[in-house]
C-alpha positions in Angstrom: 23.7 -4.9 -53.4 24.8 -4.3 -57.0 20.9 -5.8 -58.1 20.0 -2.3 -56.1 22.7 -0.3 -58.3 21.1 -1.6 -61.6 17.6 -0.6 -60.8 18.9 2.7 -59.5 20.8 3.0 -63.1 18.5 1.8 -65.0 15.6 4.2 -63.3 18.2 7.3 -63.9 18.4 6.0 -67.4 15.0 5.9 -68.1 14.5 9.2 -66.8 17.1 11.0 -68.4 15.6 9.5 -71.8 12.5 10.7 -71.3 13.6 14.4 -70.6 15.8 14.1 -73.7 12.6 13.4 -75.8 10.4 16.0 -74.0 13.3 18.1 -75.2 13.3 17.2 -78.5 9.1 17.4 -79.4 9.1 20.7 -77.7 11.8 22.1 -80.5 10.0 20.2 -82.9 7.9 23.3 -82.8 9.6 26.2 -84.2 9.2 30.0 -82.0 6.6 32.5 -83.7 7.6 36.0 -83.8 4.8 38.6 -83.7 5.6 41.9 -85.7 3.7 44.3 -84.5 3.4 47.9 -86.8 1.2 50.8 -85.0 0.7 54.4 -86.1 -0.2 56.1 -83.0 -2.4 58.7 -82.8 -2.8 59.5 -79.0 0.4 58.5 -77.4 -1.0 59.5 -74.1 -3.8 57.9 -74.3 -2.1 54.6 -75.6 0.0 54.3 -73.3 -2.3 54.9 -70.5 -5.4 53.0 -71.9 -4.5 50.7 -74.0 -0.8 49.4 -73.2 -0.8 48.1 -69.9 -4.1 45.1 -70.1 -1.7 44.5 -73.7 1.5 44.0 -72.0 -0.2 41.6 -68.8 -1.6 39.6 -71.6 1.7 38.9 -73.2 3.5 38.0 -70.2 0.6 35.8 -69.3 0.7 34.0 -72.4 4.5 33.1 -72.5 5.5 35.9 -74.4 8.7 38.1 -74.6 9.4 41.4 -75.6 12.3 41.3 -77.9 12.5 44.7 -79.4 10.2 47.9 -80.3 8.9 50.9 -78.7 8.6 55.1 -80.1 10.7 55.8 -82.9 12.9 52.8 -82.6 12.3 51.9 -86.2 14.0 53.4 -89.3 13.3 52.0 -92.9 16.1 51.6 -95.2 13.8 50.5 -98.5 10.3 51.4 -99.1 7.6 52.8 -97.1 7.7 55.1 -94.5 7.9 53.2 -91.1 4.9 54.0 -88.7 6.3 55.4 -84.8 5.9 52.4 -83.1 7.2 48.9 -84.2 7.2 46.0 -81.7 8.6 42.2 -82.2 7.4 40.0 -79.5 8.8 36.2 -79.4 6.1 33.0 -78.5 7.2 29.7 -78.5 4.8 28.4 -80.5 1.7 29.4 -82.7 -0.5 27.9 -80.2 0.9 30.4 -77.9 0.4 33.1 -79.7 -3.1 32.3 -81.0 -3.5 32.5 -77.5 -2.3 35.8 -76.7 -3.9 37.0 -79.9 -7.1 35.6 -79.1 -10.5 37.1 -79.8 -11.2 39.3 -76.6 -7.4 40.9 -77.5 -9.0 41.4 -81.3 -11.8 43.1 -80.2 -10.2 45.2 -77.4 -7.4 46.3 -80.2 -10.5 47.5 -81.8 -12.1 49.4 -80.0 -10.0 50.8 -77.1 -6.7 50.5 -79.2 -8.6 51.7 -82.3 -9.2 55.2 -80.8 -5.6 55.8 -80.0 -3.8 53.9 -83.0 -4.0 51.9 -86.2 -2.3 48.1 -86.1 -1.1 45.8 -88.5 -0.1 42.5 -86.4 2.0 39.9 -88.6 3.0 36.4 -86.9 5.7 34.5 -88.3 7.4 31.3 -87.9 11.0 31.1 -86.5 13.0 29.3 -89.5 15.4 26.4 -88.6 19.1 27.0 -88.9 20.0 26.0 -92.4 
């Protein structure tokens, strides 16, 4: 009977181990934040056209809209601020590579393109220090 107990324990152990280390690599990766800037030009238009395939493609690819939209933006130091800022949060570069991907390049281009200019920054999450 207690030969049972120590199997069961040492199973639960084992297990309980190996989440703790799946936990561990996956923040061994640090979160990428994607800064988007857009002047747009045609809000109609972007917002019919262009933002809803955008938005299913984040969600697909893990993403999460943390902040952004119209006129949400105000710059305290240096250049004017374009009307729409976005900051979208992946949990890793490899995630966002594939949200950012070359068929979402090349539909910013030309469908995005003729409603808005972008400038799409991704950064690395820093560790707390």
């Amino acid at each position: 009977m207690k030969a049972k107990y120590g199997v069961a324990l040492a199973i639960g152990s084992f297990a309980l181990g190996v989440a703790a280390i799946q936990t561990l690599h996956a923040q061994a990766k640090p979160p990428v934040y994607m800064v988007a800037e857009i002047n747009v030009r045609d809000k109609a238009g972007y917002e019919k056209d262009f933002l809803p395939p955008v938005l299913k493609n984040i969600k697909e690819n893990g993403g999460t809209y943390l902040a952004g939209g119209f006129d949400k933006a105000q710059a305290w130091s240096g250049l004017p601020v374009a009307n729409r800022y976005v900051i979208l949060r992946f949990d890793s570069m490899d995630h966002a590579k594939a949200f950012y991907n070359d068929k979402q390049k090349e539909f910013e281009r030309t469908v995005g393109g003729k409603y808005a200019d972008f400038r799409i920054i991704a950064v690395e999450g820093a560790g707390m220090k």
